[in-house]
C-alpha positions as a printed NumPy array, in Angstrom:
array([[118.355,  88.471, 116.561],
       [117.351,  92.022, 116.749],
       [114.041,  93.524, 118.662],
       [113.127,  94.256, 114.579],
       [113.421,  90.579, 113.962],
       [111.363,  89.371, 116.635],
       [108.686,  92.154, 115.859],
       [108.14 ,  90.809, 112.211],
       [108.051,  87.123, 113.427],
       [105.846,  88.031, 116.228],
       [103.862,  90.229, 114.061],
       [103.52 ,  87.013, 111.569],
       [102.178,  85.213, 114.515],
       [ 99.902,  87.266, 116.177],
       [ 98.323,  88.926, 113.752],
       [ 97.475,  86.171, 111.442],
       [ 93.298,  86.203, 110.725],
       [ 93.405,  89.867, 110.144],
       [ 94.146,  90.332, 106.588],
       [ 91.296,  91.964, 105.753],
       [ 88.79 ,  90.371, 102.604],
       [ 87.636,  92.416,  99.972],
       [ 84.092,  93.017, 100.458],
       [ 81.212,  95.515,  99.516],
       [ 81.129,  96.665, 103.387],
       [ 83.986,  98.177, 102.975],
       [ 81.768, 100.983, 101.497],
       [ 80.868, 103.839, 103.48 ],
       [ 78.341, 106.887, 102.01 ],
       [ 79.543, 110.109, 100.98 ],
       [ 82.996, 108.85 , 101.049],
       [ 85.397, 108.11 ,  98.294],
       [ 86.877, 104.247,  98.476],
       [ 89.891, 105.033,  97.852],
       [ 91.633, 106.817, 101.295],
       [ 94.185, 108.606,  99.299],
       [ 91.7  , 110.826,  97.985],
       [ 92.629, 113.073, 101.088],
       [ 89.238, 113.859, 102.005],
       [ 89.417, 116.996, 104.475],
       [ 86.849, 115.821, 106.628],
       [ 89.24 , 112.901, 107.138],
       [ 92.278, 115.085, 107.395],
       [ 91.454, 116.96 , 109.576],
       [ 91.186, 114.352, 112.044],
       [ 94.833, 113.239, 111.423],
       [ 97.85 , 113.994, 112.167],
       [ 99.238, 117.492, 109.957],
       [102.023, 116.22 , 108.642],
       [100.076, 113.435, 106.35 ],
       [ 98.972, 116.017, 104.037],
       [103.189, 116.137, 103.015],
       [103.287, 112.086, 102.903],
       [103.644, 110.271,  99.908],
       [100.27 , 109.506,  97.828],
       [ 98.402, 111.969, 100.054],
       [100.679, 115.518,  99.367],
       [ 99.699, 114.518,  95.673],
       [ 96.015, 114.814,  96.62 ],
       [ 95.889, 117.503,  99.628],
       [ 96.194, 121.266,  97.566],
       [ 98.658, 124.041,  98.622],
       [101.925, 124.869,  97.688],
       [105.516, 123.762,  98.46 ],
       [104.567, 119.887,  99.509],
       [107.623, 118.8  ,  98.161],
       [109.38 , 120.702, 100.713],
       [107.568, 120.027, 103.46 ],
       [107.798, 116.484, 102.839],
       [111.767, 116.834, 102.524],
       [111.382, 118.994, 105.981],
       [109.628, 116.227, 107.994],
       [111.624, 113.764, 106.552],
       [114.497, 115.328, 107.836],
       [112.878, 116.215, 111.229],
       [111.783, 112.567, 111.79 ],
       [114.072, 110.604, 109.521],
       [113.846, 108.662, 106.017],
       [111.274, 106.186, 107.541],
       [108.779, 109.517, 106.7  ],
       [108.378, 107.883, 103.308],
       [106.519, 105.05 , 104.759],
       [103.99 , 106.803, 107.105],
       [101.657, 107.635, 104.081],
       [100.438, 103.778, 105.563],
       [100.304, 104.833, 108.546],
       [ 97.96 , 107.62 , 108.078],
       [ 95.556, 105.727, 105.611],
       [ 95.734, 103.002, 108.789],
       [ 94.57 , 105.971, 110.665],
       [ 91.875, 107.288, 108.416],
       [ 90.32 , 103.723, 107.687],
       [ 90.626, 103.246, 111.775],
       [ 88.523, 106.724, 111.956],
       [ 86.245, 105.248, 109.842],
       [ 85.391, 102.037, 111.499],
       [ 84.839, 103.787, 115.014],
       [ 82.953, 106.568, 113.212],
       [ 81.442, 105.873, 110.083],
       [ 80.519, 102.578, 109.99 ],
       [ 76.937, 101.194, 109.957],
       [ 77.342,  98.038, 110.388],
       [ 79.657,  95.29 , 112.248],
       [ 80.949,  93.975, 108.735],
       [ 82.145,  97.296, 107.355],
       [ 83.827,  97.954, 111.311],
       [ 86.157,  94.9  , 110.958],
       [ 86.698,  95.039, 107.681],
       [ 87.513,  98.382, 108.291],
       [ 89.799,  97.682, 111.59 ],
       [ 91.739,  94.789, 110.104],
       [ 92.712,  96.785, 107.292],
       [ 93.456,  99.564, 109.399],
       [ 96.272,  97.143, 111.418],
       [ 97.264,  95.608, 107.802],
       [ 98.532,  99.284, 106.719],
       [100.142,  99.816, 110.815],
       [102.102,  96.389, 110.058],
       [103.273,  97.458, 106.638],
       [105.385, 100.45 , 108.401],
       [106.209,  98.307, 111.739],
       [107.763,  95.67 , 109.736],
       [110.085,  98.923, 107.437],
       [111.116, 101.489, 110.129],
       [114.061, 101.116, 112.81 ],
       [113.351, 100.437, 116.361],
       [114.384, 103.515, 117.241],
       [112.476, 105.513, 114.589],
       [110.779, 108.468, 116.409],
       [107.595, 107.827, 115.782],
       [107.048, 103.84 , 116.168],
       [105.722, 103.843, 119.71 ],
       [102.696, 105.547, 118.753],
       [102.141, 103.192, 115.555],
       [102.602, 100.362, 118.192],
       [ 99.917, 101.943, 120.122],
       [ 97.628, 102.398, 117.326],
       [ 97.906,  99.159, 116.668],
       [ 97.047,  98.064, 119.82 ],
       [ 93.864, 100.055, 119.83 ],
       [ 92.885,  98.217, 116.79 ],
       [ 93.378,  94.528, 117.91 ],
       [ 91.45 ,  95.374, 120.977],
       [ 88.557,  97.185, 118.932],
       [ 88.54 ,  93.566, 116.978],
       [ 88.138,  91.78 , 120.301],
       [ 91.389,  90.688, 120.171],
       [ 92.245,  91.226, 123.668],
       [ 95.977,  89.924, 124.232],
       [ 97.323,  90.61 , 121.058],
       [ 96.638,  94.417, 121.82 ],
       [ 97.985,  93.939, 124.841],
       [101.108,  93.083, 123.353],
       [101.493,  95.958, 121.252],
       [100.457,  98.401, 123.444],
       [103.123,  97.066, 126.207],
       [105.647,  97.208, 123.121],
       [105.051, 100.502, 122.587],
       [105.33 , 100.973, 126.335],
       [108.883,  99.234, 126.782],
       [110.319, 101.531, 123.556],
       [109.322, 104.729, 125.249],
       [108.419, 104.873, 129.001],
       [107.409, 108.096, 129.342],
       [104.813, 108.314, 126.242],
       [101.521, 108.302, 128.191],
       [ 98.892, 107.321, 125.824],
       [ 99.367, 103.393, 125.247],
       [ 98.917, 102.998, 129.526],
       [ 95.478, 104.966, 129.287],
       [ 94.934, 102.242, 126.415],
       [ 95.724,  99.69 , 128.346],
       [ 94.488, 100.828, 131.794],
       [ 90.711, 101.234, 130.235],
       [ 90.937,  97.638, 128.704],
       [ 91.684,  96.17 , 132.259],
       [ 89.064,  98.257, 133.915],
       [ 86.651,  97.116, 131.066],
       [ 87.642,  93.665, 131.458],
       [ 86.873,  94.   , 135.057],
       [ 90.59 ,  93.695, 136.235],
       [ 90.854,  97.061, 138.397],
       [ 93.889,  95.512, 139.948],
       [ 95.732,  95.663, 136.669],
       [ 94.224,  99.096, 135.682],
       [ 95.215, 100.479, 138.868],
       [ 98.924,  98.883, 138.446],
       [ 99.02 , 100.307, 135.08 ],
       [ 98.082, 103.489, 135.756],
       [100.465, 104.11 , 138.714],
       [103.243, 102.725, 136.508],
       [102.28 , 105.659, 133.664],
       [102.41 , 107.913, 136.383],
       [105.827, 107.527, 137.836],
       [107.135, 107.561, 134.451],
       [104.942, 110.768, 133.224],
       [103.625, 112.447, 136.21 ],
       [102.217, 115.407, 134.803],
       [ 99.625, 113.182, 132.728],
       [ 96.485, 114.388, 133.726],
       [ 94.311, 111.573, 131.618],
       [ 96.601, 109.3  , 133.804],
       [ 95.961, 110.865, 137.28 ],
       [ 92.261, 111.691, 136.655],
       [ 91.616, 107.451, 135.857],
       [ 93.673, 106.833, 138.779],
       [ 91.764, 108.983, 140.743],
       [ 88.186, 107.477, 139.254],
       [ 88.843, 103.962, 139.947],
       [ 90.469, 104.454, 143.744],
       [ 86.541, 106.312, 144.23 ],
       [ 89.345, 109.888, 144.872],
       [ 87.298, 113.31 , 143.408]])
């Protein structure tokens, strides 16, 4: 069994109670339902190359899309013709932390956020380029939803494909000091740092929690 197989039968485990239910919460004012609407206050928050994914290079203006989509998709591989998910994940995530009024709309919100992260998990290679940060998103979601050790998994996951990506630890390291485990943050931290020692956001947490200016 491959690391792809256990991902989509762990992924069928862990994650089930978050599809998300339709629901008027969903709703938020002065903002188009439908994500693919490319909304530039929303895309500018996201990564650049979304404008070029599928669904979204059809509503984001400016010439020569086509090729740009063709570039990235050679620069990062064929899996580019999934990550239009991944960036309405990212948007609808966006909107939960930012937008949303109430704790209905945030979950609603959040879950569907991790349901459009799973639909590219569960399609690209393990070694696709950009699936440790997609892992990491993920993460960030399932802890947002109070979901504690199911992020942890996927933020760990993300960890284990590529040691030296620095983000997921300052993930993790924040939920253990907000859990009141400074043991594990400290660990966690320290472990980022030997793999990427010229992360600052690493060094300046490990610095905070050992009471170090």
């Amino acid at each position: 069994m491959t690391r792809q197989d256990v991902w989509r039968a762990t992924l069928v485990a862990l994650t089930i109670g978050s599809v998300a239910v339709p629901s008027l919460a969903q709703e938020i004012p002065g903002y188009r339902k439908d994500v693919y609407t490319a909304d530039p206050r929303e895309m500018a928050l996201i990564p650049g190359y979304c404008a070029y994914t599928l669904l979204f290079r059809d509503a984001t203006p400016g010439p020569n899309k086509l090729e740009m989509f063709n570039a990235w998709k050679e620069k990062v591989g064929d899996s580019f013709v999934h990550m239009h998910h991944y960036c309405a994940g990212l948007i609808k995530a966006n909107r939960a932390t930012l937008l949303a009024r109430d704790r209905d709309t945030r979950q609603f919100l959040l879950n569907d956020a991790v349901i459009e992260y799973d639909y590219v998990i569960t399609r690209v290679p393990e070694t696709y380029i950009l699936l440790p940060e997609i892992l990491m998103k993920k993460g960030e979601a399932l802890l947002l939803l109070n979901r504690g050790p199911v992020g942890v998994y996927y933020l760990e996951q993300a960890i284990e494909l590529k040691p030296d990506y620095w983000p997921p630890y300052v993930k993790l390291a924040d939920y253990y000091q907000n859990s009141g485990n400074l043991r594990k943050a400290r660990e966690t931290l320290e472990a980022g740092i030997a793999k990427a020692p010229d992360a600052q956001a690493l060094v300046r947490r490990l610095e905070s929690i050992s009471g170090k200016p």
